[in-house]
C-alpha positions as CSV (number, residue, x, y, z in Angstrom):
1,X,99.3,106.4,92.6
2,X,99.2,102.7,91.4
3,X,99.5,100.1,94.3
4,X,100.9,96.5,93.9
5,X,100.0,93.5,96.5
6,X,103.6,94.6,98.3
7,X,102.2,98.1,99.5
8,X,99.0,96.7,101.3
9,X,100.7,96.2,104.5
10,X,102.8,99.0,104.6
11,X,99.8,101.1,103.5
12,X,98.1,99.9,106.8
13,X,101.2,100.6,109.2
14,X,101.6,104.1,107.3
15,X,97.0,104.8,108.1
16,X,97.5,103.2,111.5
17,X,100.5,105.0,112.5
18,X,98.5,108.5,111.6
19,X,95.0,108.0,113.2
20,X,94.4,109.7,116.3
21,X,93.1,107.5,118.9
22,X,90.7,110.4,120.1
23,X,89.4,110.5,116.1
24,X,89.0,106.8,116.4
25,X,86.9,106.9,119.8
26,X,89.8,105.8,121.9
27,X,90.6,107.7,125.3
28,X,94.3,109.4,124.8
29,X,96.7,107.7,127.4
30,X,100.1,108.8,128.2
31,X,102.9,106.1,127.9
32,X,102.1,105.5,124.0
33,X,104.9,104.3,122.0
34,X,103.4,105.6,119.0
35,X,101.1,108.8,118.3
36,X,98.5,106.6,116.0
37,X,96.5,103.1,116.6
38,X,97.8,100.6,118.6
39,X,97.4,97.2,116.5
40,X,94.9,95.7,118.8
41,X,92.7,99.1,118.2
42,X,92.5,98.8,114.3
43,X,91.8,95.4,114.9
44,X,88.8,96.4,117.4
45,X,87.5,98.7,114.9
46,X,87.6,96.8,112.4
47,X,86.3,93.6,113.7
48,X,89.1,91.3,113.3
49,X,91.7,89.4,115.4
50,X,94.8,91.2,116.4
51,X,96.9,88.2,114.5
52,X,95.3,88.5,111.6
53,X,96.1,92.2,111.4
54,X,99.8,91.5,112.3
55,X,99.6,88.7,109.0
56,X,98.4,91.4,107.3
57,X,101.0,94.0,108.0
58,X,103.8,91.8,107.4
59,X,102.5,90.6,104.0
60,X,101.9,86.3,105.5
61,X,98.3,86.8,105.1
62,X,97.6,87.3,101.4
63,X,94.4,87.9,99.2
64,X,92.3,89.3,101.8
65,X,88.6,89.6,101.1
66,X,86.4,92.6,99.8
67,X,85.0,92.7,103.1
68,X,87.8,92.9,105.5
69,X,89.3,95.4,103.3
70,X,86.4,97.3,103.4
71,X,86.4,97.1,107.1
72,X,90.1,98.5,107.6
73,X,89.4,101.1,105.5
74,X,86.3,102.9,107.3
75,X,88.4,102.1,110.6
76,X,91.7,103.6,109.2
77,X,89.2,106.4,107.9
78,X,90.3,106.7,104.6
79,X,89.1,108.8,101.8
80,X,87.9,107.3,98.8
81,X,90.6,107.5,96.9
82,X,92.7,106.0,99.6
83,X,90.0,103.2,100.5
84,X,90.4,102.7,96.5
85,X,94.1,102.6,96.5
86,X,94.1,100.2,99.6
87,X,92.0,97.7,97.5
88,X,93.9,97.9,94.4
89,X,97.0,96.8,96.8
90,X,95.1,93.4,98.0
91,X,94.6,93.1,94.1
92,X,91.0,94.1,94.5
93,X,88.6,96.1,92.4
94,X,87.5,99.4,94.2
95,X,84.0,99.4,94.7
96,X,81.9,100.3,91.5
97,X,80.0,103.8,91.2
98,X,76.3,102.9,91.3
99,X,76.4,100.0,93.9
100,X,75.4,100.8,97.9
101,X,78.4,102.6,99.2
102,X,79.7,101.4,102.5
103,X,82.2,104.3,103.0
104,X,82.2,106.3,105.9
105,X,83.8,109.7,105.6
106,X,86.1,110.5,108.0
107,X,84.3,113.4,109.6
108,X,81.3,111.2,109.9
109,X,83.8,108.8,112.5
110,X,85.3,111.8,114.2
111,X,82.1,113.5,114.5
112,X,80.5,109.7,115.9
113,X,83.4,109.2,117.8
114,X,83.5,112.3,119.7
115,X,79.8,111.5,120.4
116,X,81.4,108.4,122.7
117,X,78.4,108.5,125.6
118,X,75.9,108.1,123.0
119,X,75.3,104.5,121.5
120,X,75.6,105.4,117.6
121,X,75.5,103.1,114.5
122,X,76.0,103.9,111.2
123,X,73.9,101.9,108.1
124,X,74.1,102.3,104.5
125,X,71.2,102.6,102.0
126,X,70.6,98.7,102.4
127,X,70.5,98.9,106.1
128,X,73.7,97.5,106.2
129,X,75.8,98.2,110.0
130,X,78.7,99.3,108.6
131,X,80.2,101.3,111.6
132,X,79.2,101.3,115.4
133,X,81.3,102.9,118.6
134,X,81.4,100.6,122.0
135,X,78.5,101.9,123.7
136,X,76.3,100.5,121.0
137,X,78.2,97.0,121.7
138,X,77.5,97.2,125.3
139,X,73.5,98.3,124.3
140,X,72.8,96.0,121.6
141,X,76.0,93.5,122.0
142,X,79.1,93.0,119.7
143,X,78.3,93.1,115.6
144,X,81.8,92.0,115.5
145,X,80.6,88.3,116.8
146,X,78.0,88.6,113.6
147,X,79.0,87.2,110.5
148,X,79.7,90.2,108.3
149,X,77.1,89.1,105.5
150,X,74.6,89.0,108.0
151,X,75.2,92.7,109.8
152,X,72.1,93.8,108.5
153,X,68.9,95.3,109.8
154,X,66.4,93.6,107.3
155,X,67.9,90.4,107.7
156,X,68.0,90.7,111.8
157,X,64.1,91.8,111.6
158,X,62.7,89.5,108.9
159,X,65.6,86.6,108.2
160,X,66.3,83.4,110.5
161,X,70.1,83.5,111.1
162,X,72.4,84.9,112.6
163,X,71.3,88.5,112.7
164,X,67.9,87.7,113.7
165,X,69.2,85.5,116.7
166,X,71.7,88.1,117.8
167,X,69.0,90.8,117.9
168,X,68.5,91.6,121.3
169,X,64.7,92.0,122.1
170,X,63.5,96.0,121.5
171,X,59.9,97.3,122.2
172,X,59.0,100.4,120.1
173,X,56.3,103.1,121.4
174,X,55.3,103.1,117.5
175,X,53.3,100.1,116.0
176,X,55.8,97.5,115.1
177,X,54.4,97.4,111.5
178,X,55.4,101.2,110.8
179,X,59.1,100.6,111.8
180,X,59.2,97.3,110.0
181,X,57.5,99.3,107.0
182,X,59.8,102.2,106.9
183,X,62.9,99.5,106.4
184,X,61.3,97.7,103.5
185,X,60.3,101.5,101.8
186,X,64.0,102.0,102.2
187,X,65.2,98.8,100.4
188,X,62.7,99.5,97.7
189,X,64.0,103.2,97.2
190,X,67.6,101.9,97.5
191,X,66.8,99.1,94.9
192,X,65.4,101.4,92.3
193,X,68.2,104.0,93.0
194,X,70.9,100.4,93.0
195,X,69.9,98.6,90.4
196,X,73.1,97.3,89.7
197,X,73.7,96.4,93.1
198,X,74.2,92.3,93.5
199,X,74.5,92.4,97.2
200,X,71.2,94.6,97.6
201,X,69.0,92.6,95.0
202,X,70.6,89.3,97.2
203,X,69.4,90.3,100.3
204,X,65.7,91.4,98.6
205,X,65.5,87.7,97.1
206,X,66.5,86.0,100.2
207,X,64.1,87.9,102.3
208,X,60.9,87.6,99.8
209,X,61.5,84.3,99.4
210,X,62.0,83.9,103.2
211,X,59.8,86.3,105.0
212,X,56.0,86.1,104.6
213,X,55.8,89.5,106.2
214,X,58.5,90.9,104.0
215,X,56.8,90.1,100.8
216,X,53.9,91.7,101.7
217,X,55.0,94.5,102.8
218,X,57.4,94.7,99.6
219,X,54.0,93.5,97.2
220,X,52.4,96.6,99.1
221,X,54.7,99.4,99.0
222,X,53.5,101.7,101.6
223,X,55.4,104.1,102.4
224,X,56.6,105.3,105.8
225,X,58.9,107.9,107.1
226,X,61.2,107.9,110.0
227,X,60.1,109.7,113.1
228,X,61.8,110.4,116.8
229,X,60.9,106.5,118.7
230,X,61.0,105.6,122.0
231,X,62.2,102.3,122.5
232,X,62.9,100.0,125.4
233,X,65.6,97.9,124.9
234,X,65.7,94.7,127.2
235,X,69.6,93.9,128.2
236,X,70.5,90.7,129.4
237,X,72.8,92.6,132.7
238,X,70.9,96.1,133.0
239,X,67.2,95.0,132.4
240,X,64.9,96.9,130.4
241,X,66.3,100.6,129.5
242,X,64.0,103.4,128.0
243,X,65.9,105.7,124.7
244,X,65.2,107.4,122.7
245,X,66.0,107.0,118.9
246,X,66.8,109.1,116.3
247,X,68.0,108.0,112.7
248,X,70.2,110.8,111.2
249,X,70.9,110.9,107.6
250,X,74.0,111.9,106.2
251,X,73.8,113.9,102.9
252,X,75.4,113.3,100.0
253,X,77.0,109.3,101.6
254,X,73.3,107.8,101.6
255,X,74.2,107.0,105.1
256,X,71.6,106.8,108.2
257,X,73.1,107.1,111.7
258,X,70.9,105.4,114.7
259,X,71.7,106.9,118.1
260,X,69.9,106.5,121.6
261,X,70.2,108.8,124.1
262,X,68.2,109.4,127.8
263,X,66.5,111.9,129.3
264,X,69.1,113.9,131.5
265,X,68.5,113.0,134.9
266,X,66.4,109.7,134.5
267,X,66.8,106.3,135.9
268,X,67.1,105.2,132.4
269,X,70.5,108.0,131.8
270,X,72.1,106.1,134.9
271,X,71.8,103.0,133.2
272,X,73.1,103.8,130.1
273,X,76.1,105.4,132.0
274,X,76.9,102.2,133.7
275,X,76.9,100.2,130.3
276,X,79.4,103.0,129.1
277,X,81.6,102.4,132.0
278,X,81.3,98.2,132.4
279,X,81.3,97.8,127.9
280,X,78.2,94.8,128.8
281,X,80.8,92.7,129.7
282,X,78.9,90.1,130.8
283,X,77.1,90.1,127.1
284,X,78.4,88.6,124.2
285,X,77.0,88.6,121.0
286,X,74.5,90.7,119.5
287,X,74.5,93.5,117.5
């Protein structure tokens, strides 16, 4: 179905209205007006402010960017060929086949979001945090406070900006060199398997030009697989807290999914409980 300008905010009251706060992570209250997302919600999801969204909706915000569209549509969880349509009604371009996806199938967010004890993020090929539930905000600290260019892994571990001062400070069990190896081997698989990819071949320039350690380890190639890690994350409110990490990947959406969890019983699983129940409060941003 074609889609002018008109339809893009009653497309996003019409995805809203459907959603299932418990498929979106959100605890199910009684009292709600209305069986889908609350405005504030897809707003929280999709890291925006609630007046934007309502500008949106009622059509006085207009030509909205690539990005934000993108962003509603992974927290309205859309299917393509809605995310498609949803773009073609801000008088966008869908995104091209053969460029890093950033779509997150639905039953990737109900699956994360049922998951809602566990800190979980979701990357695409380039490393890119494209989705995340609130216990990885309270663990690592809001991505929404992170310019969205920036919500990347590569550029928190080897750039200088925002993403690299947001990055809270995390202490592997492995040698630091194989986890920082094992995320340049990706770029360099997702670069020959992107070529087309502007945004990817950006972020490789920026960093080579930018990061002695990245050019070396991109002039080197090794490669380096992803393993179980133990890591200690150092929170600004809870102190230092002992996870484990795991990096899922998703077949056929080129997508990795990072979650921490504790061992039942431990010191560290109390922790990571209270972050769940308090959201960090008291910490900002981060990512």
């Amino acid at each position: 179905m074609a889609a002018s300008r008109s339809d893009f905010g009653v497309l996003l009251r019409a995805w809203r209205d459907r959603l299932s706060p418990a498929d979106a992570g959100f605890p199910e209250m009684t009292g709600r007006r209305a069986p889908g997302l609350r405005r504030e919600e897809l707003a929280q999801l999709a890291g925006l402010s609630v007046d934007y969204v309502l500008r949106l909706e009622q059509s006085r915000a207009k030509n909205p960017s690539a990005q934000v569209v993108g962003a509603l549509a992974r927290a309205l969880q859309l299917s393509r060929a809605e995310r498609d349509q949803l773009f073609r009604s801000a008088g966008l371009l869908p995104p091209r086949d053969g460029t890093v996806s950033t779509h997150v199938p639905p039953g990737i967010q109900r699956l994360a979001a049922r998951l809602g004890d566990v800190p979980i993020g979701v990357f695409s090929a380039d490393w890119t945090l494209v989705w995340w539930n609130t216990v990885w905000s309270a663990l690592h600290g809001d991505p929404a406070m992170v310019p969205t260019a920036e919500r990347n892994l590569a550029r928190a571990l080897f750039g200088n900006g925002a993403a690299h001062a947001a990055m809270r400070p995390v202490h592997s069990e492995r040698p630091q060199d194989e986890f920082a190896a094992s995320i340049v081997a990706d770029l360099k698989d997702a670069a020959s398997r992107y070529p087309a990819d502007a945004r990817l071949e950006r972020l490789v320039q920026d960093l080579r030009a930018g990061s002695d350690a990245f050019a070396r380890y991109w002039a080197t190639g090794k490669a380096a697989q992803h393993t179980t890690d133990r890591k200690t994350v150092r929170h600004p409110e809870i102190g230092d807290i002992l996870l484990d990490c795991d990096v899922l990947i998703v077949p056929g959406a080129d997508l990795r999914m990072v979650t921490y969890t504790a061992a039942a019983g431990s010191s560290d699983e109390g922790k990571l409980e209270l972050l769940r129940v308090t959201g960090g409060r008291a910490a900002t941003t981060g990512w």
